[in-house]
Backbone bond lengths (Angstrom), bond angles and torsions (degrees), N, CA, C in turn:
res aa  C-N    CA-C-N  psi(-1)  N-CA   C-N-CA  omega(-1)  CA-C   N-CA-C  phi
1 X - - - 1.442 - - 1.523 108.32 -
2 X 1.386 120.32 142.89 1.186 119.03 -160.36 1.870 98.88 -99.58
3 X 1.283 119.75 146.26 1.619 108.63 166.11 1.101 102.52 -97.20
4 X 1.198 113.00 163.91 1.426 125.98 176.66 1.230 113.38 -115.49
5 X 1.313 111.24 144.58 1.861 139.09 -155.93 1.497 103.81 -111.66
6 X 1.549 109.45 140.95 1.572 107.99 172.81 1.460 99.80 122.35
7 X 1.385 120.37 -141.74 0.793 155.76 -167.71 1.768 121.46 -79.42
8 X 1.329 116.30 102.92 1.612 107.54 -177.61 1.435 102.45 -35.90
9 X 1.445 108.03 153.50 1.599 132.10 168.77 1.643 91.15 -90.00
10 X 1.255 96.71 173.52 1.657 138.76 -159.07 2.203 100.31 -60.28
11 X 1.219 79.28 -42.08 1.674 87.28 176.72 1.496 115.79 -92.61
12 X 1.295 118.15 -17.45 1.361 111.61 161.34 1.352 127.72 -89.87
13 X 1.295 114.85 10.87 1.276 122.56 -158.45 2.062 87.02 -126.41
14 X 1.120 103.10 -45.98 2.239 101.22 155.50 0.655 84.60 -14.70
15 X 1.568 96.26 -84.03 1.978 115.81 -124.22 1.216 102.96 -52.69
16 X 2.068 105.05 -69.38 1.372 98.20 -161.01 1.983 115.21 -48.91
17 X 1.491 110.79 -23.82 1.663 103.57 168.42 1.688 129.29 -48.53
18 X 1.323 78.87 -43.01 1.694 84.95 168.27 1.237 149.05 -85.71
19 X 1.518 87.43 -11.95 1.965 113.42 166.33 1.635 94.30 -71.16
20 X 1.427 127.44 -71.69 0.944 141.03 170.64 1.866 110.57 1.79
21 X 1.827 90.22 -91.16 0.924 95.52 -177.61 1.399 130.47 -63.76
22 X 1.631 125.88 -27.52 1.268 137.16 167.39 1.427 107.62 -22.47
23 X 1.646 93.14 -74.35 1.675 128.87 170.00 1.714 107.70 -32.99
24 X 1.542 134.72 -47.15 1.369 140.91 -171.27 1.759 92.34 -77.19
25 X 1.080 112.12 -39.21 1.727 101.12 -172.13 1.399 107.35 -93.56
26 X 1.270 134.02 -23.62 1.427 118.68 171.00 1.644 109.32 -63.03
27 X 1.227 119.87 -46.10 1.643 142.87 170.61 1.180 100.31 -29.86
28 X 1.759 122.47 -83.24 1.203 124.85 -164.22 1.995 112.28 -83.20
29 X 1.361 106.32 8.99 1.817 107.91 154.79 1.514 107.03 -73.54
30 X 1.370 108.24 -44.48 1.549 115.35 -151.83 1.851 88.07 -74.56
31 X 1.316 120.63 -34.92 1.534 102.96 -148.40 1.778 85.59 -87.54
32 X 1.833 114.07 -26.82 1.708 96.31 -173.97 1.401 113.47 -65.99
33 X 2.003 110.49 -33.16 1.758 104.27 -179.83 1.415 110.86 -48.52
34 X 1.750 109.22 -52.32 1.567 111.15 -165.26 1.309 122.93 -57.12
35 X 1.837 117.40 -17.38 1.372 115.63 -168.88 1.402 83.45 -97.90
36 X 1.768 152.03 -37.70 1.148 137.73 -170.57 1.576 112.16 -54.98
37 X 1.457 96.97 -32.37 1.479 108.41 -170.80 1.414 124.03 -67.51
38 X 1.465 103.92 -28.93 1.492 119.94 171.84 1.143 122.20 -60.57
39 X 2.134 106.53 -67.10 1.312 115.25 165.55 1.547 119.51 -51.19
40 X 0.923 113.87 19.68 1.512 112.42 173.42 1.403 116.56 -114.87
41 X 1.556 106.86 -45.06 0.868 107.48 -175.60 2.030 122.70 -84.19
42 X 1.440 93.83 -16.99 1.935 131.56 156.72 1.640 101.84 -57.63
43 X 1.693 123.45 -39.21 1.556 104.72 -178.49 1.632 105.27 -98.87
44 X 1.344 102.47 -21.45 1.638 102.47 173.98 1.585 119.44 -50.66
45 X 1.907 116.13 -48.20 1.132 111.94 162.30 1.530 136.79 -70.39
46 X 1.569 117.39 -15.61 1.074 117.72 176.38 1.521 109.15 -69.04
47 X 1.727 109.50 -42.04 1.065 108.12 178.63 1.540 134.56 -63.82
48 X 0.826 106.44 -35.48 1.572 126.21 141.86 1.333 132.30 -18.86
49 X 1.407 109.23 -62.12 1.576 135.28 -178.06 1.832 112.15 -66.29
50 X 1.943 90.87 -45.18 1.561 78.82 179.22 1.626 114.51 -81.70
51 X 1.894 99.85 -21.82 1.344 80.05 176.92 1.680 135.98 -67.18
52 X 1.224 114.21 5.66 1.438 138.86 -179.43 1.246 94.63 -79.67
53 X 1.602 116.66 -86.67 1.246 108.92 -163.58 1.976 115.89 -64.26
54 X 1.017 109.07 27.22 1.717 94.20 171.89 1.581 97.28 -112.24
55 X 1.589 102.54 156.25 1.697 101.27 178.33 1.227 111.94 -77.49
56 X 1.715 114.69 136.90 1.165 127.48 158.68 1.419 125.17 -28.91
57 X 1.046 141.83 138.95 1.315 135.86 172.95 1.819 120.52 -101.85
58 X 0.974 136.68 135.48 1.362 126.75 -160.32 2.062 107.25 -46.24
59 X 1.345 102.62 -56.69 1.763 97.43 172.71 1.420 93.36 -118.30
60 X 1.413 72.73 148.37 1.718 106.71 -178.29 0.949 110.71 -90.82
61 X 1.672 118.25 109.84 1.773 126.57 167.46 1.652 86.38 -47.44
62 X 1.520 85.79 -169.10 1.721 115.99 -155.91 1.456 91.83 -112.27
63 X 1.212 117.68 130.53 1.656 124.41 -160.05 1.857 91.59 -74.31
64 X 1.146 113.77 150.33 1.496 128.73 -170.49 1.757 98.57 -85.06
65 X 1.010 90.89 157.38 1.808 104.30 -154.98 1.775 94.25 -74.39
66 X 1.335 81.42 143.97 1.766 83.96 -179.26 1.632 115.71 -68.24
67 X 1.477 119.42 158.15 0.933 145.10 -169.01 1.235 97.40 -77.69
68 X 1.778 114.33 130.66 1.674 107.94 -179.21 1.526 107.44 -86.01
69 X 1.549 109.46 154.65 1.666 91.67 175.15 1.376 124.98 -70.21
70 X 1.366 124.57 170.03 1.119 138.36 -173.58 2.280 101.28 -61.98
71 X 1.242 80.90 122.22 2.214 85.31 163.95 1.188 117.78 -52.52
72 X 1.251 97.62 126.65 1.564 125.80 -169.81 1.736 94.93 -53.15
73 X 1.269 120.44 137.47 1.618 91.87 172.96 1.616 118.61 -95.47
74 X 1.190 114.14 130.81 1.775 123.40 -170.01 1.070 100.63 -36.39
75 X 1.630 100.73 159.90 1.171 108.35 -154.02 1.728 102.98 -111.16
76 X 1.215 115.10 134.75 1.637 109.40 -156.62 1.427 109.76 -62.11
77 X 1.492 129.35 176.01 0.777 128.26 -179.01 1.605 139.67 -103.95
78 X 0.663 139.16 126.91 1.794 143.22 -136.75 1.507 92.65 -42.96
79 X 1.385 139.22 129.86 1.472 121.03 174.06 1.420 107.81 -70.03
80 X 1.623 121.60 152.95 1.468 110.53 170.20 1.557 123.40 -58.33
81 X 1.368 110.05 -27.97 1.113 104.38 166.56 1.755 148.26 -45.05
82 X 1.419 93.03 -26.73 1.637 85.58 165.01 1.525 110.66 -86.18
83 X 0.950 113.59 -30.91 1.707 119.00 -171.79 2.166 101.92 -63.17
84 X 1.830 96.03 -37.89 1.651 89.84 171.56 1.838 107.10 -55.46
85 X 1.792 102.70 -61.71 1.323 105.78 173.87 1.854 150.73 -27.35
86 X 1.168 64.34 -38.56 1.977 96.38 167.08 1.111 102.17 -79.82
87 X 1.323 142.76 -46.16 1.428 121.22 -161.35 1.985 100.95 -91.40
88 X 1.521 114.03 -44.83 1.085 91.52 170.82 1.199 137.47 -89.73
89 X 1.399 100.25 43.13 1.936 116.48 179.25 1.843 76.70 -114.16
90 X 0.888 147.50 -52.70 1.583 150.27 178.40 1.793 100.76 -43.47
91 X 0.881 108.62 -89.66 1.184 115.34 169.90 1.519 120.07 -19.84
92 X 1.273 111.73 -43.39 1.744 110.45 -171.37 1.656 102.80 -94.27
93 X 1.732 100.19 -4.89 1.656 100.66 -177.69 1.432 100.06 -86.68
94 X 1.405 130.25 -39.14 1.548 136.80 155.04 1.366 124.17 -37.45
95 X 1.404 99.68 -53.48 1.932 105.02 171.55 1.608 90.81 -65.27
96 X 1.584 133.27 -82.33 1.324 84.27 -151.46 1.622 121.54 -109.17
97 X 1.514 107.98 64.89 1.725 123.57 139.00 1.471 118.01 -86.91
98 X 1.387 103.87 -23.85 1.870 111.44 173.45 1.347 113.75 102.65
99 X 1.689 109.10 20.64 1.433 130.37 166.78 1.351 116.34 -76.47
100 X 1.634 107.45 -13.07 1.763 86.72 168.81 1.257 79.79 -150.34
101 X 1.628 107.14 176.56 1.506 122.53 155.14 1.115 129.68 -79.12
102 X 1.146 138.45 -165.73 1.412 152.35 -166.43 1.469 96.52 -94.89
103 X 1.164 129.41 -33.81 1.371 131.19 -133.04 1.987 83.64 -114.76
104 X 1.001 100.84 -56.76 1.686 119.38 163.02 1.638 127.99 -39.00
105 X 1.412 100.57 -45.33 1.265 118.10 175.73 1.374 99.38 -83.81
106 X 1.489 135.57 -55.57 1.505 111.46 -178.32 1.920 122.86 -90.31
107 X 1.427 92.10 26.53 1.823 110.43 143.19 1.144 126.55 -75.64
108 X 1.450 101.79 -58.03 1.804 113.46 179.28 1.278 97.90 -71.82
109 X 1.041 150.91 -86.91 1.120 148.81 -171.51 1.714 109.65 -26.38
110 X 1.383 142.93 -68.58 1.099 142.20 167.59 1.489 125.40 -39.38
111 X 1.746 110.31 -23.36 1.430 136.67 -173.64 1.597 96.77 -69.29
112 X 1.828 105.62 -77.15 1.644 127.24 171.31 1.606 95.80 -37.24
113 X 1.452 132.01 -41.26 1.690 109.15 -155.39 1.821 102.28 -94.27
114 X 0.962 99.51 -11.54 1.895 118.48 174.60 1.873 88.61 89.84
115 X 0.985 144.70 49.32 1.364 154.72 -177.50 1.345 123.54 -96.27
């Protein structure tokens, strides 16, 4: 079987989109937790600071209920693109066991791409 030279085909050019982007949204989860994490931990000490400098009071109310953390932010949603990917990686695993033809395989395939 011969490989072919040049330019990724149609399915290598998916994937790597969806690695890509996978890769852009894990990135920008990690950098929004780390900045929530700061400002939190940035109002924890302020809060702190004033509670120092104010005068004690002879009894001590009951410290006010802690602050819940900030919502996780949802978690994105699978792009369609791997789910296209998967099927026409299926499809080309059918063409070549000898479950479809050539002619068959670039039906389904044209079907999945709306083509």
């Amino acid at each position: 079987m011969m490989r072919r030279r040049g330019r990724p085909g149609l399915l290598g050019t998916v994937a790597r989109t969806a690695v890509v982007a996978g890769t852009a949204t894990a990135t920008a989860g990690a950098v929004s937790r780390h900045a929530a994490q700061k400002d939190a931990e940035k109002q924890a000490y302020a809060d702190q600071q004033a509670a120092e400098q104010q005068p004690q009071p002879m009894v001590q109310a009951p410290p006010p209920p802690a602050a819940p953390p900030p919502p996780a932010a949802p978690a994105p949603p699978a792009p369609a693109a791997d789910d296209l990917v998967g099927r026409i990686t299926q499809l080309s695993q059918m063409r070549d066991a000898g479950l479809l033809s050539d002619d068959e395989f670039a039906a389904a395939k044209g079907k999945l791409l709306g083509i």
